[in-house]
C-alpha positions as CSV (number, residue, x, y, z in Angstrom):
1,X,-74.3,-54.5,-14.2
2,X,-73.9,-56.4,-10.8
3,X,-70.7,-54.9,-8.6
4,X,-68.4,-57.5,-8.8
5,X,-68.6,-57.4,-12.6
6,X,-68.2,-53.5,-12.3
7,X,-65.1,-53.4,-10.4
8,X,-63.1,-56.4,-12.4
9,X,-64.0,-54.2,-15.1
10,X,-62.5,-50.8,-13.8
11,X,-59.0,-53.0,-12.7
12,X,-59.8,-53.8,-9.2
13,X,-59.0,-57.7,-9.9
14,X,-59.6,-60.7,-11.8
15,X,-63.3,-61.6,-10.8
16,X,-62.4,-64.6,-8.2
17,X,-60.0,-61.5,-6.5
18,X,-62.9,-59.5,-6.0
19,X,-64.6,-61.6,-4.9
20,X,-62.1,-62.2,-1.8
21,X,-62.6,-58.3,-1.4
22,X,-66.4,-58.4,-0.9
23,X,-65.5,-61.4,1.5
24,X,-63.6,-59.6,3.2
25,X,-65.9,-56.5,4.0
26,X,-63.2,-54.2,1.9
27,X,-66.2,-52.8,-0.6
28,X,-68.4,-50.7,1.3
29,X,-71.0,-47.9,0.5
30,X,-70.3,-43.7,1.3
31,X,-71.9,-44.8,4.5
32,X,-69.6,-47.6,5.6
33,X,-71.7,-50.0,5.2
34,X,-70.8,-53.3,3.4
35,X,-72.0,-53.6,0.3
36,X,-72.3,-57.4,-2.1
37,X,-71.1,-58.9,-4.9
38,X,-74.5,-59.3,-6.6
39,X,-75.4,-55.3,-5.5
40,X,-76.3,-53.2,-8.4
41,X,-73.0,-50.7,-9.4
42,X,-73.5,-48.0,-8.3
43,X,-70.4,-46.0,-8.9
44,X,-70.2,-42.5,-6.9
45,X,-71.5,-44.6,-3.3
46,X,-69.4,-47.5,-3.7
47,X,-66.0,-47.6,-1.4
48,X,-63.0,-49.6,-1.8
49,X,-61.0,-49.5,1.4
50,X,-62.4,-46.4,2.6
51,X,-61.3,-44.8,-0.7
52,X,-63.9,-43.6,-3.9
53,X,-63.6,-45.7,-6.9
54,X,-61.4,-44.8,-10.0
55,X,-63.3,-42.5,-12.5
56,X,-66.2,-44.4,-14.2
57,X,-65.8,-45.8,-18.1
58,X,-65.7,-43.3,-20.3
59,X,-62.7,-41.9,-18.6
60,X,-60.3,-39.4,-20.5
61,X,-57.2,-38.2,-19.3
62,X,-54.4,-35.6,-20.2
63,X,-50.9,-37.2,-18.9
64,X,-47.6,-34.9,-19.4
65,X,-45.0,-37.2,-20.9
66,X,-41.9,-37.0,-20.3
67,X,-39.0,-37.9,-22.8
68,X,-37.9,-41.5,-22.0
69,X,-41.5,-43.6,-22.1
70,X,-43.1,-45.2,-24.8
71,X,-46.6,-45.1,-26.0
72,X,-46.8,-48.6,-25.5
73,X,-48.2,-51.7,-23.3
74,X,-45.7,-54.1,-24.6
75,X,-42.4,-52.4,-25.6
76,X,-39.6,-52.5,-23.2
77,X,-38.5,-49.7,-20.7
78,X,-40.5,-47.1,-19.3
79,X,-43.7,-46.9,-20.4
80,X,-46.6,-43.8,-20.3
81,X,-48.6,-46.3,-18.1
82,X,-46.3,-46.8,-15.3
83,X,-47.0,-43.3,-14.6
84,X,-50.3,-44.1,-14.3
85,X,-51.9,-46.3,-11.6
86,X,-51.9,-50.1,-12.1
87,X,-55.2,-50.8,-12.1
88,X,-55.2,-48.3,-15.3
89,X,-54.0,-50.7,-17.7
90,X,-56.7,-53.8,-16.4
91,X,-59.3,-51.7,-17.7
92,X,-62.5,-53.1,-19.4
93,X,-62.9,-51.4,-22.0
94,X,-58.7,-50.9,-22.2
95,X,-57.8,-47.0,-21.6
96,X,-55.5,-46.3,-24.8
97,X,-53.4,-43.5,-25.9
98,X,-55.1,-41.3,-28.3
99,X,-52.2,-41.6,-31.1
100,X,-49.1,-41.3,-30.3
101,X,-45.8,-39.9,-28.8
102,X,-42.2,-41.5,-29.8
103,X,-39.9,-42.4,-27.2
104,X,-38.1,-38.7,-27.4
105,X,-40.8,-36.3,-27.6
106,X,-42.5,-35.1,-24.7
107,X,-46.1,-32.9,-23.5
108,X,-49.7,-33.4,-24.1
109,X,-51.0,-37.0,-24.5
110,X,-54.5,-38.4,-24.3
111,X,-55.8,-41.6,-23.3
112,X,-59.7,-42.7,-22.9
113,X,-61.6,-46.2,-22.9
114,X,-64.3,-44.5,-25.4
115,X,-63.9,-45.9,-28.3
116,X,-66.0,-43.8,-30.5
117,X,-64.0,-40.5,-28.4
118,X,-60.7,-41.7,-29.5
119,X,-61.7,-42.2,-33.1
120,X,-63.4,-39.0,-33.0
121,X,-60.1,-36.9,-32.1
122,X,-57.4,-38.9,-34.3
123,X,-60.1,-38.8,-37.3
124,X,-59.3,-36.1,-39.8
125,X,-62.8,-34.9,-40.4
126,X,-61.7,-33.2,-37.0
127,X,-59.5,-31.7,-37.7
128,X,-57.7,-31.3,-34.7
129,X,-54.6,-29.1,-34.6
130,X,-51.6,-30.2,-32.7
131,X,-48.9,-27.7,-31.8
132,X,-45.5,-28.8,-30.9
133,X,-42.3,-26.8,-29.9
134,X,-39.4,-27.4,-31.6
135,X,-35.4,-27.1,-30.8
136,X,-33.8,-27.2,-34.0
137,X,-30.0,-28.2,-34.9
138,X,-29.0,-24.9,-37.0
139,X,-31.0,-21.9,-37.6
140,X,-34.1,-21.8,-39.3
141,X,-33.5,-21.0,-43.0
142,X,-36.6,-17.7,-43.6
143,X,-38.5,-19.4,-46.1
144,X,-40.1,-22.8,-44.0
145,X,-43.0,-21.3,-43.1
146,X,-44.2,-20.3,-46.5
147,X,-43.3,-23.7,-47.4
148,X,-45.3,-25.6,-44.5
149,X,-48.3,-23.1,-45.4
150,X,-48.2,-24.3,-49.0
151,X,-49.8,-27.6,-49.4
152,X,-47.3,-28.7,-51.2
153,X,-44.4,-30.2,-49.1
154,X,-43.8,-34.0,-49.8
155,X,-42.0,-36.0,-47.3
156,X,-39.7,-38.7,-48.4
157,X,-41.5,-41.9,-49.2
158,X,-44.9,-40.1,-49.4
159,X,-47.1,-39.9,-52.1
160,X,-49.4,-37.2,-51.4
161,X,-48.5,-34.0,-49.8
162,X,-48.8,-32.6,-46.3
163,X,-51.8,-30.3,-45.6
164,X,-50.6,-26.6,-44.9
165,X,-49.1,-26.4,-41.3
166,X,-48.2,-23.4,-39.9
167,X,-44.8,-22.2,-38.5
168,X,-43.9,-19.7,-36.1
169,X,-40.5,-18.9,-35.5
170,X,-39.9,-17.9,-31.6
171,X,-36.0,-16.7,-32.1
172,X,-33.3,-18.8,-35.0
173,X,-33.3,-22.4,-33.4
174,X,-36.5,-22.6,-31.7
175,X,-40.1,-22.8,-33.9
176,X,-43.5,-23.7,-32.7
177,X,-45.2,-25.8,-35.1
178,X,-49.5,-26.0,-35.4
179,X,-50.5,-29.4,-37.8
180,X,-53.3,-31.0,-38.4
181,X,-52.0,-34.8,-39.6
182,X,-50.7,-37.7,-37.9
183,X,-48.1,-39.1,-39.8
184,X,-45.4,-40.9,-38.7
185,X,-42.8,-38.6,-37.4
186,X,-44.2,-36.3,-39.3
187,X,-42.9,-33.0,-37.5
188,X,-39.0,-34.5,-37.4
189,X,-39.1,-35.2,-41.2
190,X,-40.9,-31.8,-41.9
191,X,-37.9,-30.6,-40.5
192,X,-35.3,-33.0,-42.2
193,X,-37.0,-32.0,-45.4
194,X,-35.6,-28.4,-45.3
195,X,-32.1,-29.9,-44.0
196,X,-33.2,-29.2,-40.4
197,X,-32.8,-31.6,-37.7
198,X,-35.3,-31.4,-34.6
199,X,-32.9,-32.1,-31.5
200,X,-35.8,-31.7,-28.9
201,X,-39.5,-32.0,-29.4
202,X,-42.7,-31.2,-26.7
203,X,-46.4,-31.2,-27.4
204,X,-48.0,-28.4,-26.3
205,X,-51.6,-28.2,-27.0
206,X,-54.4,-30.3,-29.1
207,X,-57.3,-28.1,-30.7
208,X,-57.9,-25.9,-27.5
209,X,-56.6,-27.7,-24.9
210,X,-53.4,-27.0,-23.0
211,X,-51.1,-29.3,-20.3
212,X,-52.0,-25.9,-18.0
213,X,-50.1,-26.7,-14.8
214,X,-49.0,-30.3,-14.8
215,X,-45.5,-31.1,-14.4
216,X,-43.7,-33.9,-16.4
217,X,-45.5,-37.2,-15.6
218,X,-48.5,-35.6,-13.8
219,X,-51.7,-36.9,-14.9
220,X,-55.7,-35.6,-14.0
221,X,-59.1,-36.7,-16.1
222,X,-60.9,-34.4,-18.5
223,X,-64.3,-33.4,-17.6
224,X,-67.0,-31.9,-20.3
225,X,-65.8,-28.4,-20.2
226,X,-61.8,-29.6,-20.8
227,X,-63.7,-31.6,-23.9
228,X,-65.0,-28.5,-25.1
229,X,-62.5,-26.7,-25.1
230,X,-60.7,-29.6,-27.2
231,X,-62.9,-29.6,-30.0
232,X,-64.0,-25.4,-29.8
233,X,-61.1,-24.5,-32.6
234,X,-62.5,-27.0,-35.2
235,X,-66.3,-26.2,-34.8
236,X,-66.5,-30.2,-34.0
């Protein structure tokens, strides 16, 4: 792929913008010296401004979302990419979410341009676990856990049941909740089905990967060894 096509494609510009770049001597190689619009990409030498490019396709992230933004590119208000930098969301291949968060629940979200990675993670032959702490309204009741274990819990409007979950109860008001499912909402209406109500939610880990040290809206790519660890609990 010719480098002109290579950096409209990782967000740089349209093509014709680009193009003014190259005119302008602003795409260089490690070197400093200026590189062409019809030079072969070559990703870890090219310069823009001085500065190495934005990781290559394929890229995978882990952000920390806060409460407050959406999982979204076209919903108003904040969304996860505005944390991110612009020239994220003019991807080629587009760097999307890896399911989802809702407005009001915060922690660990992914987002990649490989398609094939994304389908991999959200597929449930994975079977991925995602563990989520939970501030509950009133205290928990004793008997949820057995329940969420069971198989057999049915959430309103569903016609099959959830697969077993498991519950730990860190003190009356507080649980930390391991699924393996995506449905919608599904951890706020596990809760509202045992007359519970969730009044804060936060994602913790996915499979065996954990947010580690980032702060709320803090952002860094995955490299092969944070991927490993993601799929090491389900033997994927």
């Amino acid at each position: 792929m010719k480098l002109l096509r290579y950096l409209a494609n990782l967000g740089y510009g349209s093509r014709r913008e680009v193009q003014w770049m190259f005119r302008e001597g602003r795409i260089t190689d490690a070197a400093g010296e200026v590189l062409y619009a019809d030079d072969p990409a070559r990703h870890d030498d090219v310069r823009v401004d001085g500065e190495p490019l934005d990781p290559a396709p394929g890229l995978v992230l882990m952000l920390h979302k806060p409460v407050g933004h959406t999982c979204s590119t076209r919903d108003a208000g904040r969304l996860v990419y505005d944390l991110l930098p612009p020239r994220f969301r003019r991807r080629d291949p587009v760097l999307s979410t890896v399911g989802r968060l809702d407005r009001d629940t915060s922690g660990l979200l992914l987002l990649t341009d490989d398609g094939q990675l994304l389908h991999r993670i959200i597929s449930p032959k994975s079977n991925l676990s995602k563990t989520y702490e939970a501030t509950l309204d009133r205290p928990l009741r004793g008997d949820e856990a057995a329940l969420f274990a069971s198989g057999s819990l049915m959430l309103e409007a569903e016609t099959t049941p959830l697969k077993p979950a498991r519950l730990e109860a860190i003190d009356g008001t507080h649980a930390r909740l391991s699924i393996t499912e995506g449905r919608y909402h599904q951890v706020r209406r596990m809760f509202a089905a045992v007359g519970n109500h969730v009044q804060a939610l936060h994602r913790s880990r996915i499979g065996g990967l954990e947010l580690g040290g980032l702060e709320p809206g803090q952002w860094r790519p995955l490299d092969a060894g944070d991927l490993a660890r993601l799929f090491a609990e389900a033997g994927s």
